[in-house]
C-alpha positions, 0 to 999 in steps of 0.5 A, a space after each residue: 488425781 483430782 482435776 484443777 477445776 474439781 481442786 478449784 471448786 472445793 476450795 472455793 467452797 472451803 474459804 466461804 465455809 472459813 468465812 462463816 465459821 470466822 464470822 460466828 466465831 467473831 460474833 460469839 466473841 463480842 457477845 461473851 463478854 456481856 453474858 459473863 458480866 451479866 452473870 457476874 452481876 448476879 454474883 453478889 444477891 446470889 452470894 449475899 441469898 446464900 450467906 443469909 439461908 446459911 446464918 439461918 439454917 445454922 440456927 433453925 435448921 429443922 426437917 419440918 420445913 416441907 423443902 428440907 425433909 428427905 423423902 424416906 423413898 427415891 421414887 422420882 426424880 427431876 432432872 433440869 438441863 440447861 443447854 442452848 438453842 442453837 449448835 454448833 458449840 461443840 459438846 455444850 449440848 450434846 454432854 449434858 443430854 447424854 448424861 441426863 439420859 444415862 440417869 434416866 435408863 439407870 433408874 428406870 432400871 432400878 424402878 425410878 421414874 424420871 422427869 425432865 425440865 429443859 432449857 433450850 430448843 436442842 435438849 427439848 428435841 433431843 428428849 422428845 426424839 427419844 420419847 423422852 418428853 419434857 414436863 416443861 420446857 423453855 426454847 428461844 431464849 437460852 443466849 437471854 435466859 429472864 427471870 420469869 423462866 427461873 420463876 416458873 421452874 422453881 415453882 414448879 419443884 418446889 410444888 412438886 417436891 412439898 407434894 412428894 411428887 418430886 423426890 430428887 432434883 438436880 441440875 446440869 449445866 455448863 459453868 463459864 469459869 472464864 471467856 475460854 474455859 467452861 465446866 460441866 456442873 452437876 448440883 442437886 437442889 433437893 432434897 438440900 442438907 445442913 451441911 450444903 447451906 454453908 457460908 463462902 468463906 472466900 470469893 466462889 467464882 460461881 462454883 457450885 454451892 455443893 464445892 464450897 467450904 463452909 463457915 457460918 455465924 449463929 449469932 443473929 436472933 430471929 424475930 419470928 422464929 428462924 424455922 419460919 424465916 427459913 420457910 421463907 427464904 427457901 423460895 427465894 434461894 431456888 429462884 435464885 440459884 436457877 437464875 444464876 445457873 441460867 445467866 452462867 450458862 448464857 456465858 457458857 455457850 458463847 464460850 464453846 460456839 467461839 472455841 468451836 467456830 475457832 477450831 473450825 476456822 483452823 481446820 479449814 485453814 489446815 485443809 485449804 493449805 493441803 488443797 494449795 499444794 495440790 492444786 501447785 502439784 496438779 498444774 505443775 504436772 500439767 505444765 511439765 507434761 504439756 512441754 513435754 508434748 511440745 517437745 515431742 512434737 517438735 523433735 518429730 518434725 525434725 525428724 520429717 
């Protein structure tokens, strides 16, 4: 049985471990919730983007359009994973990335070349471990993603995929459903149906577009043409839609880190408790066996 100073010393060393997980557990708290109104001010232009492509899509939606073609052949795919900069938030990173990685082995099983855009320090180095380089990668700023980041990717597939270059897009990342729960979505941006540029007809709490019903009006009339109006709020649209994936998970990863550290902060509360005991257990059986010398002595110079 461990020594009362060996008991000693772990607990010393669980309590500061219980303070830092309970200070990054308070500071992922007071920041949760402006990532999430920043997210949720996003809302509205991203809804409002949303409704216009659908009124137009409904009304001129035509394959001519270089991001509404479907390539006849799958031979490459883009994958763009949102995760964080920094650890310890439980499965935030390591899910999509393993997910992702799946992806990439399955269809370079099936002759499908794979690229990969990431977004935050820890999916870049996990891919580039795993000879996996990122054609574009974006670190330092996860937990304040900017508009100039959305931009760059979304140029990037809208290049590649008018080129061919690119023959399917998704998008993995983490949805901050509220300051506690969070939810893995995976959205694919190209090649984008008639059927996913449908109108909310009911508040979407920043689902992905791919779960909402759909219900558009096509009574507008387009001056010029609505294939051509089309053309131009494509652009627009992935801007947007990556944008807000970006804040949404910002949100997202305040959320895990919190209930992370809080479920730290319980063990270590759980573990520091077992170690009490012991330590009580431990210095009680010294004290009994320590009486129980001094008795013994004591009988004996009696008996001298």
């Amino acid at each position: 049985m461990a020594n009362l100073r060996e008991i000693q010393r772990r607990m010393s060393s669980i309590k500061s471990t219980m303070q830092i997980t309970r200070t990054m557990e308070m500071i992922s708290t007071a920041r949760i919730q402006r990532a999430l109104a920043r997210a949720e001010q996003a809302e509205p232009y991203k809804d409002a983007i949303t409704r216009m492509l659908a009124n137009v899509a409904e009304a001129g939606f035509t394959t001519g359009q270089p991001l509404l073609a479907k390539h006849a052949e799958e031979r490459s795919a883009l994958f763009i994973v949102v995760a964080s900069d920094k650890g310890l938030a439980g499965g935030f990173n390591i899910v999509p990335q393993r997910a992702v990685e799946a992806e990439v082995r399955r269809l370079k099983a099936q002759g499908v070349s794979s690229s990969i855009i990431t977004c935050g320090r820890k999916p870049t180095e996990y891919f580039t471990y795993r000879k996996m380089a990122p054609v574009m990668s974006f670190v330092g700023i996860s937990s304040e993603p900017n508009q100039d980041q959305a931009d760059r990717i979304a140029s990037y597939v809208m290049r590649g995929y008018a080129r061919g270059e690119i023959d399917r897009v998704v998008l993995y990342y983490w949805h901050a459903r509220n300051r506690v729960e969070q939810t893995q979505v995976i959205e694919q941006l190209l090649p984008i149906t008639k059927e996913q540029l449908t109108m909310p007809n009911k508040p979407r709490e920043r689902e992905a577009l791919s779960r909402v019903e759909g219900h558009a009006y096509t009574d507008f009339a387009f001056d010029p043409s609505a294939e051509e109006v089309l053309g131009k709020l494509m652009p627009a649209y992935f801007r947007t839609v990556i944008f807000h994936a970006l804040l949404d998970s910002a949100a997202a990863e305040h959320g895990a880190r919190r209930r992370a550290m809080q479920s730290a902060t319980d063990n270590a509360q759980e573990v520091l408790g077992n170690l009490e005991r012991t330590f009580n257990r431990v210095r009680q059986g010294s004290i009994t066996t320590e009486l129980n010398e001094i008795i013994g002595g004591a009988s004996a110079l009696e008996d001298n």
